[in-house]
C-alpha positions in Angstrom: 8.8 0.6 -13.1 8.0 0.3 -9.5 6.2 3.8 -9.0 4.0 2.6 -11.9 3.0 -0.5 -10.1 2.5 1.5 -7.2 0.0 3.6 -8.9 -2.1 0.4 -9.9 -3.6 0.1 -5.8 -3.6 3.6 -5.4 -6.0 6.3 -7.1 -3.6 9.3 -7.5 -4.2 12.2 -5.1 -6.9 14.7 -6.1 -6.0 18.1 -6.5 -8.8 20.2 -5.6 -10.2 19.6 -1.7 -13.2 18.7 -2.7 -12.6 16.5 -5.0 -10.4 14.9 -2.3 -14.1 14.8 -0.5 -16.0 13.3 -3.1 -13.5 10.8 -3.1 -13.8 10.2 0.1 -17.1 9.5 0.0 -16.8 7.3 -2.9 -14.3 5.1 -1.2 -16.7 4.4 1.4 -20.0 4.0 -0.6 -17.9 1.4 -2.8 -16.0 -1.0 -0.5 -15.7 -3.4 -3.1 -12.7 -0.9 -4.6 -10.8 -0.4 -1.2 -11.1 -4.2 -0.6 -9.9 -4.3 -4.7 -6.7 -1.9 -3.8 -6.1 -4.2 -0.8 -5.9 -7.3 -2.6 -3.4 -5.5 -5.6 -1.3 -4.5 -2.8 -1.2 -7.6 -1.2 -0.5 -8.9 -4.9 1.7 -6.6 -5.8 3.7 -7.4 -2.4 4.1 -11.0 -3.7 5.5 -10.7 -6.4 8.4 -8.1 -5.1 8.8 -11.1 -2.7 9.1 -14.1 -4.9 11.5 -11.9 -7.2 13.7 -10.9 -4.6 13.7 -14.8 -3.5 12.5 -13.7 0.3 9.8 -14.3 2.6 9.6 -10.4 3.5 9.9 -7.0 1.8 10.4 -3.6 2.7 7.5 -0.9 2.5 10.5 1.5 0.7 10.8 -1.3 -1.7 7.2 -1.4 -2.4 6.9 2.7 -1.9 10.2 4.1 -3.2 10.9 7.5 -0.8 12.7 9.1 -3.6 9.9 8.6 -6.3 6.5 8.6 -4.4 4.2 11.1 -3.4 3.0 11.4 0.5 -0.7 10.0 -1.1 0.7 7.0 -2.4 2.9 6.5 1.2 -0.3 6.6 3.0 -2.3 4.9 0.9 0.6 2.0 0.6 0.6 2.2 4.8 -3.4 1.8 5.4 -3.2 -1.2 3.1 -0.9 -2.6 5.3 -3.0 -2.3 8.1 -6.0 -3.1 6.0 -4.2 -6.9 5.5 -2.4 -7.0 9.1 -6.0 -6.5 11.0 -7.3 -9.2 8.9 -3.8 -11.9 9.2 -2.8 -11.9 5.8 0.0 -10.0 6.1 2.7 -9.9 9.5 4.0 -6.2 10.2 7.5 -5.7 12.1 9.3 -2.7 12.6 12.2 -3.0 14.8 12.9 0.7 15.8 11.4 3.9 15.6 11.7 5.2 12.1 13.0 2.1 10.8 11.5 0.9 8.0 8.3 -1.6 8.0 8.7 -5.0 7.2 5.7 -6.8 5.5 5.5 -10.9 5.6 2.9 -12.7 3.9 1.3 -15.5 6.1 
């Protein structure tokens, strides 16, 4: 059930270069949809939080290793900096390779 809320903020990954491209391009012509994926991350985020009764949740909560693809862990990771760069999320990772820690403010 997770993976397929996953795939709700995240367009899966194209399989031909350039469609990736056209994409691409799409995403930035339309940045009403990125600012859309954001905001259903950030959602999304939420709600892992208030059902695991915290005030933080893992990024491998939200993207499971074992069950997403590298498009989905990327896309997952920009949204992250996406919210952090404009304060509606708090980032902390406390090691190298440790796992990201999202807080909503």
């Amino acid at each position: 059930m997770v993976f397929l809320m996953v795939l709700q903020f995240c367009d899966p990954a194209p399989q031909e270069s350039n469609v990736h491209n056209e994409s691409q391009l799409s995403e930035v012509s339309h940045p009403g949809s990125l600012e859309r994926n954001s905001h259903n991350f950030l959602e999304y985020s939420k709600s892992l939080m208030l059902s695991n009764g915290g005030d933080s949740v893992m990024l491998t909560t939200i993207v499971p290793v074992a069950t997403s693809t590298p498009h989905v862990a990327a896309a997952a990771f920009y949204h992250c900096l996406v919210l952090a760069t404009k304060h509606l999320i708090r980032l902390r990772q406390d090691a190298p390779y440790d796992d990201v820690i999202i807080s909503v403010l």
